[in-house]
RODO-2510 file (C-alpha; in nm, 4 decimals, decimal comma):
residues 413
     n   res          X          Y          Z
     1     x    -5,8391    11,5294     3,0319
     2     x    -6,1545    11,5175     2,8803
     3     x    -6,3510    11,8721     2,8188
     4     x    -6,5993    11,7252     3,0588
     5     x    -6,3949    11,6511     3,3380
     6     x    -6,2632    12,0495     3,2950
     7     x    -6,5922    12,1560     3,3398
     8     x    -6,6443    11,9779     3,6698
     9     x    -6,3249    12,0855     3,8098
    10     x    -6,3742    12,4654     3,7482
    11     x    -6,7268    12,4198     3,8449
    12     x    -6,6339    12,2699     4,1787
    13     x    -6,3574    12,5692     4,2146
    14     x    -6,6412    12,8164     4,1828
    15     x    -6,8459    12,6701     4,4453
    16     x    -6,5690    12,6527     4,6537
    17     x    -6,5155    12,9959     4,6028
    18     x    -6,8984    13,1031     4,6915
    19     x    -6,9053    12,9114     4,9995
    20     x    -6,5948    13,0846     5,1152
    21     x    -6,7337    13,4360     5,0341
    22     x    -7,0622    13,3796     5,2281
    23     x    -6,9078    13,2379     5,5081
    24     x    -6,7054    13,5857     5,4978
    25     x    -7,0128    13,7464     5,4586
    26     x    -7,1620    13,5708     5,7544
    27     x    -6,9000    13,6750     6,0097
    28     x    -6,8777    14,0463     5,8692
    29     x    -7,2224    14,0800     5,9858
    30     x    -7,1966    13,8837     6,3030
    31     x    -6,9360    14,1260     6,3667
    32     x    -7,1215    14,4261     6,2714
    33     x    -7,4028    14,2848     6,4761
    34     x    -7,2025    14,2148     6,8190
    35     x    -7,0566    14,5608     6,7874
    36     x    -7,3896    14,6975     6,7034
    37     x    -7,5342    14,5740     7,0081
    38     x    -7,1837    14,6571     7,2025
    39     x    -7,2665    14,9868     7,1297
    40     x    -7,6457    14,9851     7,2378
    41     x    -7,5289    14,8402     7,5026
    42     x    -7,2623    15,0619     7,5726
    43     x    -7,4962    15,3712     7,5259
    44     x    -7,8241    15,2688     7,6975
    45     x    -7,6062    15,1992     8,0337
    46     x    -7,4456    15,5324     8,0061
    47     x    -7,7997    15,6667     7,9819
    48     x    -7,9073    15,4668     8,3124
    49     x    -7,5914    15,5589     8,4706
    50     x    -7,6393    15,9735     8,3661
    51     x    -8,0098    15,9123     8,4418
    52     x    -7,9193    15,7633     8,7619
    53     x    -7,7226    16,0734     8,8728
    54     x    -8,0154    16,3325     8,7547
    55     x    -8,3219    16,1349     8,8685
    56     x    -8,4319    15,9394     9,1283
    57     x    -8,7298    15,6882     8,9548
    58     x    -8,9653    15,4273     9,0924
    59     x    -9,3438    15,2229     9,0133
    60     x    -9,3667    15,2354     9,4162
    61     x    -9,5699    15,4966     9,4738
    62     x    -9,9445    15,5573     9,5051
    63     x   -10,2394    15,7740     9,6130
    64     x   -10,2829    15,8751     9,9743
    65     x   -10,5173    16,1083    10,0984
    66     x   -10,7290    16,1480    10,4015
    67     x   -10,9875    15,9440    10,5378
    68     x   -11,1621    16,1370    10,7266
    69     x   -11,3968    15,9148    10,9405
    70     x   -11,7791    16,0510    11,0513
    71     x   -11,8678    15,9328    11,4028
    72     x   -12,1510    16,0111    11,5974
    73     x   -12,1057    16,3079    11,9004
    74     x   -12,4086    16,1863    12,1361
    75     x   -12,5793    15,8299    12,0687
    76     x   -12,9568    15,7775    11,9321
    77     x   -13,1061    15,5792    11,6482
    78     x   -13,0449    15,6662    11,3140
    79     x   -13,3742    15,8263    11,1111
    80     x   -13,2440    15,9509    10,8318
    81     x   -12,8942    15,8700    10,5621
    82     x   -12,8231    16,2132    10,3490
    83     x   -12,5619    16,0946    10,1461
    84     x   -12,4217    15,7495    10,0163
    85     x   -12,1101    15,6013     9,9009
    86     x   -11,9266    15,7769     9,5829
    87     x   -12,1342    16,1238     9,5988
    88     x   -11,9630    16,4481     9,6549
    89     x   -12,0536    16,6397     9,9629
    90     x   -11,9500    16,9862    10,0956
    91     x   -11,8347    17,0587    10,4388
    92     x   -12,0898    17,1184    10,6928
    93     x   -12,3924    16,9244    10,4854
    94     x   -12,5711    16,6695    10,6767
    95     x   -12,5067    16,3318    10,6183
    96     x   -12,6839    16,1622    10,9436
    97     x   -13,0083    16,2508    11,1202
    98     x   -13,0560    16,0746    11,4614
    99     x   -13,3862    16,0476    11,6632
   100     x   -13,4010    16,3617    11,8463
   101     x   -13,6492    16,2823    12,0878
   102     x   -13,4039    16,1743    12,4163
   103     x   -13,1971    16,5172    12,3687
   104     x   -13,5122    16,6845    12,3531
   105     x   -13,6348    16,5790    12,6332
   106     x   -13,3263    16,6522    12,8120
   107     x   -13,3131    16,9842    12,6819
   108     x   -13,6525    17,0826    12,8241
   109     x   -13,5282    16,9757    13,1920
   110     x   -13,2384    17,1361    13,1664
   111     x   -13,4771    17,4325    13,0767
   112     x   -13,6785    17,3994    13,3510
   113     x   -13,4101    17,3606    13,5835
   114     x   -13,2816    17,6930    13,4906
   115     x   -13,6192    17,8314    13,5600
   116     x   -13,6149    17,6790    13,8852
   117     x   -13,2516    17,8310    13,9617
   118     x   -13,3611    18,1308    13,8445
   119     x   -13,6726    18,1386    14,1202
   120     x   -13,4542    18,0268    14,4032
   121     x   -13,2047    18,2644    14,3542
   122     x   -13,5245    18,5525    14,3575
   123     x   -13,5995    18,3689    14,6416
   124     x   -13,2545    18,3955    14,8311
   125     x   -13,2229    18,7809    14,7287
   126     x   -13,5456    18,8416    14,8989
   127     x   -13,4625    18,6366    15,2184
   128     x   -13,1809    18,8641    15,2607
   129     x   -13,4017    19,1698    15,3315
   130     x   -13,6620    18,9885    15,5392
   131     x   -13,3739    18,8292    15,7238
   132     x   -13,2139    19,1842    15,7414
   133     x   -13,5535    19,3207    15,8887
   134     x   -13,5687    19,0188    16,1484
   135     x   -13,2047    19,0701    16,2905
   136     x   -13,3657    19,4653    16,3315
   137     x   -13,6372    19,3151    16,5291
   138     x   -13,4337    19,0811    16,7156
   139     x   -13,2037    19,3873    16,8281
   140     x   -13,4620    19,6009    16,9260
   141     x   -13,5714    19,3038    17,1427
   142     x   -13,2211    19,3445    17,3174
   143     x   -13,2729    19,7006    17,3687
   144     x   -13,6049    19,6600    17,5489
   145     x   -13,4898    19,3260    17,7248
   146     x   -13,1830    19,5947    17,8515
   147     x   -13,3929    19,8283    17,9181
   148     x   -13,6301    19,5882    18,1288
   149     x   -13,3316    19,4922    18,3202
   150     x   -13,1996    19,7988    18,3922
   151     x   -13,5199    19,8820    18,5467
   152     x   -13,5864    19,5609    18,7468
   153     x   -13,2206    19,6587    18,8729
   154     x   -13,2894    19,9791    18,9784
   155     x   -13,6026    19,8568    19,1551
   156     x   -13,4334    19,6050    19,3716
   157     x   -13,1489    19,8680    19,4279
   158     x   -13,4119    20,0741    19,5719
   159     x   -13,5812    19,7545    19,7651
   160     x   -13,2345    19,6621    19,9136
   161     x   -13,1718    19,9553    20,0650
   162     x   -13,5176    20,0174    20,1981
   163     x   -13,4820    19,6527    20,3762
   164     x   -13,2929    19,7472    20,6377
   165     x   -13,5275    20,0186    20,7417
   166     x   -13,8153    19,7301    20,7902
   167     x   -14,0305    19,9608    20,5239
   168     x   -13,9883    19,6487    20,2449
   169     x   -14,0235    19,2795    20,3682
   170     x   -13,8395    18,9903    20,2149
   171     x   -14,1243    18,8728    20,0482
   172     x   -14,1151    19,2139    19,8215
   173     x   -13,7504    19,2329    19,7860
   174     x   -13,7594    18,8174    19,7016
   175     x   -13,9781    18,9072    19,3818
   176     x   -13,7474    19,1955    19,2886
   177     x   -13,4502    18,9908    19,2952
   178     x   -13,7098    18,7506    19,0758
   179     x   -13,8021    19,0367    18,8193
   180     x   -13,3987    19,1050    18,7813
   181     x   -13,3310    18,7298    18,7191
   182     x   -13,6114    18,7131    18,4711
   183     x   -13,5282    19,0685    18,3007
   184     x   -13,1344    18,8932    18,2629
   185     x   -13,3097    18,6150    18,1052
   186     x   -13,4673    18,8024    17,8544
   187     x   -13,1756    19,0016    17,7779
   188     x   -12,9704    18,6859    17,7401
   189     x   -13,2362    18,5556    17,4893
   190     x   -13,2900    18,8182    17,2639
   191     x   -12,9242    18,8932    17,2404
   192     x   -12,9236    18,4895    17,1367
   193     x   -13,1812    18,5976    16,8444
   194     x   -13,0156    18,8621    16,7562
   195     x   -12,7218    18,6463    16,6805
   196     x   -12,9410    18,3467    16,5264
   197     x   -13,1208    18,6607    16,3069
   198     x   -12,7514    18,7243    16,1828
   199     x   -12,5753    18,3942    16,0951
   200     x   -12,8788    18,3569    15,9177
   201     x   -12,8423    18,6852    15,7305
   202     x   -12,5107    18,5973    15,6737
   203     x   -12,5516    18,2562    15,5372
   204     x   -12,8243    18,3937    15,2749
   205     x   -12,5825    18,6971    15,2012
   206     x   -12,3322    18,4295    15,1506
   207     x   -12,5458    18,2432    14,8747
   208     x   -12,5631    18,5936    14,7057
   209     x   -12,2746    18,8257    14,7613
   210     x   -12,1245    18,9734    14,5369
   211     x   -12,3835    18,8323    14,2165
   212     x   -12,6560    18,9093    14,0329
   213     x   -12,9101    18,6869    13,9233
   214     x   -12,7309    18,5837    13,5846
   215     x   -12,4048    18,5262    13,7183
   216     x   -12,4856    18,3248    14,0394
   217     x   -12,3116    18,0399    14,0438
   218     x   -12,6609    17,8125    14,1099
   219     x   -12,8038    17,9881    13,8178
   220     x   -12,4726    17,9783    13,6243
   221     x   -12,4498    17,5882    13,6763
   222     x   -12,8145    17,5258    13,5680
   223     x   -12,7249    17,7354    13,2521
   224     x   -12,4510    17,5212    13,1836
   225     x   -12,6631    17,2488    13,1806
   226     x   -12,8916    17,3989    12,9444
   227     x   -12,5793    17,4751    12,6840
   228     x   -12,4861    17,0801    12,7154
   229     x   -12,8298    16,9920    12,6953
   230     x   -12,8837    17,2264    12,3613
   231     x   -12,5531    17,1346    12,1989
   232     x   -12,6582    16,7563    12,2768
   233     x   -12,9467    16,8330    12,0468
   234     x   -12,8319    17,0319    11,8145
   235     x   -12,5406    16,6979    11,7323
   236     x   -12,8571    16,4643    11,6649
   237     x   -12,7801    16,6194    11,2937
   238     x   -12,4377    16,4729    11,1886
   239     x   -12,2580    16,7354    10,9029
   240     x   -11,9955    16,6141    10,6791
   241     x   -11,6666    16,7556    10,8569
   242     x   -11,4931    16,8360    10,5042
   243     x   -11,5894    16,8879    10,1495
   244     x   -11,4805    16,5282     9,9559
   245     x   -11,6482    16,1679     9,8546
   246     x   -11,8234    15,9290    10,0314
   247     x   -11,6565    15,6281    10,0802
   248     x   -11,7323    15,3116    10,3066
   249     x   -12,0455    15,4028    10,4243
   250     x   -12,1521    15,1301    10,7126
   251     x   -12,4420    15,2757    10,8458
   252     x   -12,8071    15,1705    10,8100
   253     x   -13,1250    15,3287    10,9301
   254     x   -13,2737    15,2506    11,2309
   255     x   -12,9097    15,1555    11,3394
   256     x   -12,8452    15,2435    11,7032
   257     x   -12,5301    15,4317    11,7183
   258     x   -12,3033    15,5103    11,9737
   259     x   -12,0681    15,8253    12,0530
   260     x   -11,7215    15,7330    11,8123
   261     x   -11,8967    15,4559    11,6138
   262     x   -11,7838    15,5369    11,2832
   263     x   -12,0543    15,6001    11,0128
   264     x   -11,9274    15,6149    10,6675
   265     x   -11,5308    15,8182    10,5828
   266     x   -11,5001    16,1092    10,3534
   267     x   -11,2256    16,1582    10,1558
   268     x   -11,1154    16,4734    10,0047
   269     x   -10,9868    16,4080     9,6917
   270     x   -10,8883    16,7805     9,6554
   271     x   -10,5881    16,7473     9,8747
   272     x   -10,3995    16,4127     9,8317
   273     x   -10,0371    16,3266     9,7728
   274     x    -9,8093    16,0507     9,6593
   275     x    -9,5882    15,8432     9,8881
   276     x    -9,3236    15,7177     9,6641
   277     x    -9,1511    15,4069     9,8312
   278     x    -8,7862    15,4613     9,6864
   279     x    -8,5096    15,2152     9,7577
   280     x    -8,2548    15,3196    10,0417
   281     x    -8,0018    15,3524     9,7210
   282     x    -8,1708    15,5945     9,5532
   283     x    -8,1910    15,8815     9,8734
   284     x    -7,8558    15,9373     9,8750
   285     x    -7,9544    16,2494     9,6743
   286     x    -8,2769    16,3384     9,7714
   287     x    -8,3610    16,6644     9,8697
   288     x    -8,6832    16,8231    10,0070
   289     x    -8,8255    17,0763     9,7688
   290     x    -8,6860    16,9106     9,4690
   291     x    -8,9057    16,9008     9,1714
   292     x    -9,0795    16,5560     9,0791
   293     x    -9,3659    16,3948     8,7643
   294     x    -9,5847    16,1416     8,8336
   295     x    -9,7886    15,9712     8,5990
   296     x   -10,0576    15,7609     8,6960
   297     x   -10,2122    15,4064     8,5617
   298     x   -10,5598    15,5553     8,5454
   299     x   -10,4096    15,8099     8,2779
   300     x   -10,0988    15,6812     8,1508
   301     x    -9,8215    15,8916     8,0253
   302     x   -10,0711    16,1805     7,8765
   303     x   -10,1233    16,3186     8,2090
   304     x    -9,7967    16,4204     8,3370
   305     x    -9,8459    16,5758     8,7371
   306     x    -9,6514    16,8478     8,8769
   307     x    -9,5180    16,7489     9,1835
   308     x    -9,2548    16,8373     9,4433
   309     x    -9,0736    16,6355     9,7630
   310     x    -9,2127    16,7939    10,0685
   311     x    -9,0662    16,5260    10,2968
   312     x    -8,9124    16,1899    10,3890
   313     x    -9,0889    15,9436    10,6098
   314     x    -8,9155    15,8960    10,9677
   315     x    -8,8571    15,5022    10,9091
   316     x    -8,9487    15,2428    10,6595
   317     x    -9,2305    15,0570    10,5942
   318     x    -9,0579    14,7256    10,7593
   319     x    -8,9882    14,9693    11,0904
   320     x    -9,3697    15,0620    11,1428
   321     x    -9,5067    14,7661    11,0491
   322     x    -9,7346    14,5490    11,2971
   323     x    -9,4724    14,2675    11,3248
   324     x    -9,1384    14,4866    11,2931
   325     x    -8,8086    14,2732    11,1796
   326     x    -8,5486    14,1357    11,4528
   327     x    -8,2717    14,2003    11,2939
   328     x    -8,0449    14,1897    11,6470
   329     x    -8,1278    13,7894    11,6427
   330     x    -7,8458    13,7081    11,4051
   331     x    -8,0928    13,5220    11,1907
   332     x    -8,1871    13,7721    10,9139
   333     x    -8,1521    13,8349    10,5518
   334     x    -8,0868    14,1878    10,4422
   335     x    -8,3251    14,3422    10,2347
   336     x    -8,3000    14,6889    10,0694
   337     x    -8,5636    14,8702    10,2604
   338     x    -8,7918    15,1312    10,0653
   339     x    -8,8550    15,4869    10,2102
   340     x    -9,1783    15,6740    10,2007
   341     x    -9,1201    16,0225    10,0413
   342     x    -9,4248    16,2196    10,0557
   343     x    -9,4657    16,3611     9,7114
   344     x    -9,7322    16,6657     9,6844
   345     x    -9,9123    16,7334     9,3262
   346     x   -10,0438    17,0973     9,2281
   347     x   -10,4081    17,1313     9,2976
   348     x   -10,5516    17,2255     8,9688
   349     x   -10,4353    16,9038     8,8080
   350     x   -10,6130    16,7205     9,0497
   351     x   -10,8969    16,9072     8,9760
   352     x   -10,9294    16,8115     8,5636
   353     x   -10,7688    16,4597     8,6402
   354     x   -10,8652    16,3522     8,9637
   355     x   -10,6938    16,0759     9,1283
   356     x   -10,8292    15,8026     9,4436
   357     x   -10,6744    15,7195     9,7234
   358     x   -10,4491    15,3791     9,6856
   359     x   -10,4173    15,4326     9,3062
   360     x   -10,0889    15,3272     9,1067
   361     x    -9,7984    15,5512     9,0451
   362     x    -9,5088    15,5771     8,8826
   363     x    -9,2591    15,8890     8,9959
   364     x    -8,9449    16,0516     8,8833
   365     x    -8,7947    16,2757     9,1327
   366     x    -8,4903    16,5120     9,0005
   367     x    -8,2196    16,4918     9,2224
   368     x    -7,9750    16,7190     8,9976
   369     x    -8,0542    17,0217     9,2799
   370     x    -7,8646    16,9318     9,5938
   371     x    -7,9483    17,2895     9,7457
   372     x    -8,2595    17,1648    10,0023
   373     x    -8,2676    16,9735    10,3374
   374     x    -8,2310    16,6448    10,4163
   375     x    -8,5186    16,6547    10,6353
   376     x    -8,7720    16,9696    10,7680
   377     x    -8,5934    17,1739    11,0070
   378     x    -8,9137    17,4210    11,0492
   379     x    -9,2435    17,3458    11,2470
   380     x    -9,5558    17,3605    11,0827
   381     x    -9,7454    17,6875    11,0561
   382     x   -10,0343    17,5897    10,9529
   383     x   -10,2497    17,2607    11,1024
   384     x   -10,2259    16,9797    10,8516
   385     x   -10,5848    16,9404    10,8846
   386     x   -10,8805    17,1890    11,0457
   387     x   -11,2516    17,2118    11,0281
   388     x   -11,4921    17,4325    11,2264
   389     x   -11,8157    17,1707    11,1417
   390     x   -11,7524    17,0755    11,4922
   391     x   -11,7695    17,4376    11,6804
   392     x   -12,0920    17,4961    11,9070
   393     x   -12,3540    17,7562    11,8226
   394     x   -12,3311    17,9452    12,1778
   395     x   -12,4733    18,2243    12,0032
   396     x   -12,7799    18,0567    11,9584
   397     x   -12,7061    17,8991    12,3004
   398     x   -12,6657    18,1812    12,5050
   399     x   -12,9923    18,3406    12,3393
   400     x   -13,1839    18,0747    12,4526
   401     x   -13,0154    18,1005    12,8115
   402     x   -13,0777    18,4456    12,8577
   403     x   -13,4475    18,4366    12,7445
   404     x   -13,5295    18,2013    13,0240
   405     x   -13,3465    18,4030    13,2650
   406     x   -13,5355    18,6857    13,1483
   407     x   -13,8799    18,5352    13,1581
   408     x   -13,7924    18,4147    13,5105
   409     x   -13,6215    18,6917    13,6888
   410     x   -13,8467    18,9120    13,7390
   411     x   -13,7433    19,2054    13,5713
   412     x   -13,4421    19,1768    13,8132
   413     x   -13,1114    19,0520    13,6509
***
């Protein structure tokens, strides 16, 4: 064999040899790379399944709040629009003027009905004593109408037994018998006075017994009037009933409004919550008072909320819903159903990162404490909601009541 043809043979054994130790190569690192990724694998579901048993997670969940609507107490034509949509306003600022001009008018009626009640009532106090003095007149008309009988008695007492002596004729003793008819008449018609005089008495004591002037009950009624009448005016001013942002405002000036007819909603964004819609799987473990994060879209995972479960809806969203699923007609598909669990996020966060109502969530509730209820097993002691906008002014009310009594009375109350 030629020196040549040695070369090619050892150079074809090397090559050999090199293709043989890269194809080792190749599957070492395969191998390395399955178990690698056997391992990843291995260790990121042991995470989820460790995660699973501390934490209950889901991207379900936004904003809620409430939307407190702003609706019109009495009806009238809108004059004036104090705030608009996204500016802040404080509880009890006004946000609505309406024409006051109809409850104005009303007002001074009512007013003057008062006034009127007022008078009448004078009126009825001072019947009673001239009705008191008549019923004295009337009885000492009975006592002279007995009186007169008496003596028209006596007199034909007297006649009748001077008759039979011839010393009175029947002519005389006709007209006493007359006189004594007559005097019975009277007697029978003043005692009939005397009786008018006192259901009289009694029906004007009736109107007034037991009163004064500012507590009778015509007097009381017209006063009532007057407070309706006042309040109705004083509601032509609409106030915001809580202290939050203006949202949907549909109300235009010179807009005729109607009692209920809502005007614009105000939300406060001081005091809202999360629902987090977690799958029926996942509440297996969840607990009320059990310590949650949310993080929102708006701010991504550099704001990190407080929050904590303070309770589970009563049904799902599918169960409330307009159209609710028939599951009892045999033709259905199950679907894992998602929970509301009402999620509520410390105050002062919301305050340096505040968040709207319907915004994107994402929440992690740990489960890892088992210790609280499954659902709240203690009535509320508190309302969920309150405002006092909405409460009458009777002070100023009353004042005005009991200055037209006053100026109407008399100096008799």
């Amino acid at each position: 064999m030629s020196t040549q043809d040695n070369d090619k043979t050892e150079g074809a054994a090397l090559s050999a040899g090199n293709g043989n130790g890269k194809a080792a190569k190749r599957r070492q690192l395969m191998l390395l790379a399955i178990g690698f990724f056997i391992i990843v694998g291995a260790a990121y579901g042991g995470y989820q399944y460790w995660d699973s048993l501390h934490y209950a997670y889901t991207d379900d969940a936004y904003v809620q709040g409430d939307l407190v609507q702003v609706t019109p107490q009495v009806g009238g034509t809108v004059v004036a629009i104090d705030a608009d949509d996204t500016q802040l306003v404080k509880a009890g600022q006004p946000l609505v003027q309406l024409d006051g001009a109809d409850t104005h008018v009303a007002l001074q009626q009512a007013e003057a009905q008062l006034a009127q009640a007022v008078r009448q009532v004078r009126v009825n106090f001072a019947n009673n004593g001239t009705l008191a003095a008549q019923v004295a007149v009337r009885q000492t008309d009975v006592n002279v109408a007995r009186a007169n009988l008496a003596k028209a008695q006596d007199a034909l007492r007297r006649r009748q037994e001077l008759a039979g002596t011839g010393a009175v004729g029947a002519e005389e003793l006709r007209q006493a018998q007359i006189a004594v008819q007559a005097a019975q008449a009277a007697l029978t018609t003043a005692q009939a006075g005397v009786k008018a005089a006192q259901e009289q008495l009694a029906a004007s004591q009736a109107l007034t017994a037991g009163t004064v002037i500012a507590n009778n009950p015509s007097v009381k009624l017209a006063a009532a009037k007057v407070r309706e009448a006042y309040l109705a005016y004083e509601r032509t001013l609409i106030p915001a009933p809580v202290t939050g942002v203006v949202a949907r405002r549909t109300v235009q000036l010179g807009q005729r409004v109607a009692p209920g007819v809502p005007l614009m909603w105000v939300v406060p964004l001081n005091d809202v919550w999360v629902d987090a819609n977690l799958k029926e799987t996942q509440l297996r473990d969840v607990r009320i008072g059990q310590k949650a994060t949310v993080t929102a879209d708006t701010y991504g995972s550099r704001v990190i909320y407080d929050g904590r479960v303070v309770g589970l809806s009563a049904g799902t969203g599918a169960a409330f819903s307009l159209l609710p699923a028939q599951n009892a007609t045999g033709n259905w598909i199950k679907v894992v159903q998602r929970l509301p669990v009402r999620v509520a996020l410390d105050p002062r966060q919301l305050a340096s990162h505040p968040l709207r109502v319907g915004m994107s969530t994402e929440v992690t509730i740990d489960i890892s404490d088992h210790k609280g209820p499954l659902v709240v097993d203690e009535p509320p002691t508190q309302p969920a909601a309150r405002t006092d906008i909405y409460a009458a002014d009777w002070q100023k009310a009353d004042t005005l009541v009991n200055a037209i009594i006053a100026a109407n009375a008399g100096g008799k109350r």
